[in-house]
N, C-alpha and C positions, 0 to 999 in steps of 0.2 A: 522348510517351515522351521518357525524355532521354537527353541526352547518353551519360552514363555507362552507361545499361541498354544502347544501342545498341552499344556496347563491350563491356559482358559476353556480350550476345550472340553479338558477332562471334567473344568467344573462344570462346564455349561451343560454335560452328559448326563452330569451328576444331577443338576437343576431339573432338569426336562423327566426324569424316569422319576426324584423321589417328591418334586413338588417346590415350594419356596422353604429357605430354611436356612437357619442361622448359620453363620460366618464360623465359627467355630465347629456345627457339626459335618459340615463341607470339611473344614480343616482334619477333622477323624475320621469322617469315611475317606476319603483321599490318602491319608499320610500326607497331605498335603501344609505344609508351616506357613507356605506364604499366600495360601487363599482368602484372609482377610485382604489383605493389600492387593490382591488381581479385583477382587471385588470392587472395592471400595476405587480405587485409579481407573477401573471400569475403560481402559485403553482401547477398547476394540468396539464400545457401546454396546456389549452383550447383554449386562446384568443392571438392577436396577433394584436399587432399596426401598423395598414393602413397608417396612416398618421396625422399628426398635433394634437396627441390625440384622432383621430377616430380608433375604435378596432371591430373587427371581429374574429367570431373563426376561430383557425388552424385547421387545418386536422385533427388533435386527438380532438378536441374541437368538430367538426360536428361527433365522432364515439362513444367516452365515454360515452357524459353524458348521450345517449341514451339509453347505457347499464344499467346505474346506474339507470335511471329513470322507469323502468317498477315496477311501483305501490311501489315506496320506496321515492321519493318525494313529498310532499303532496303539496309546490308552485310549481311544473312541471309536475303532473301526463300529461300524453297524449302528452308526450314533444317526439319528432320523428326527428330525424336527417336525412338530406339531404345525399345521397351518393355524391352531387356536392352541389357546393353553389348556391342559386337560381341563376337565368338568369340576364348577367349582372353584377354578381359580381364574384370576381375570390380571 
């Protein structure tokens, strides 16, 4: 796995537990610098912008990275993807 996918992961981890949310505060809860631009290049069709900069995963975003994460991401282990997006968010 690379680099990069271990990243999108972490966001995608990130996305799923805290909700949709701006590009920047992904960039501080992560220490992450380059989660604007995994966002936004969206290479793996995980994420998908809400609104004014705010991003949440797509449909393939909530199926994948759960695939990928069983015990091969070591920032996502125990990372579990929603069949729907929590309550309230669509």
């Amino acid at each position: 796995m690379t680099a990069y996918r271990q990243r999108a992961m972490a966001i995608a981890s990130l996305l799923l537990r805290e909700g949709p949310s701006k590009a920047s505060v992904v960039r501080d809860s992560l220490s992450e610098p380059g989660a604007w631009r995994i966002l936004h290049d969206n290479v793996y069709g995980w994420f998908e912008k809400i609104d004014g900069g705010i991003y949440y995963l797509s449909p393939r975003g909530m199926k994948e990275p759960g695939e990928w994460s069983a015990g091969v991401c070591g920032g996502c282990a125990g990372l579990e993807i929603a069949e729907e997006p929590p309550a309230g968010r669509s």
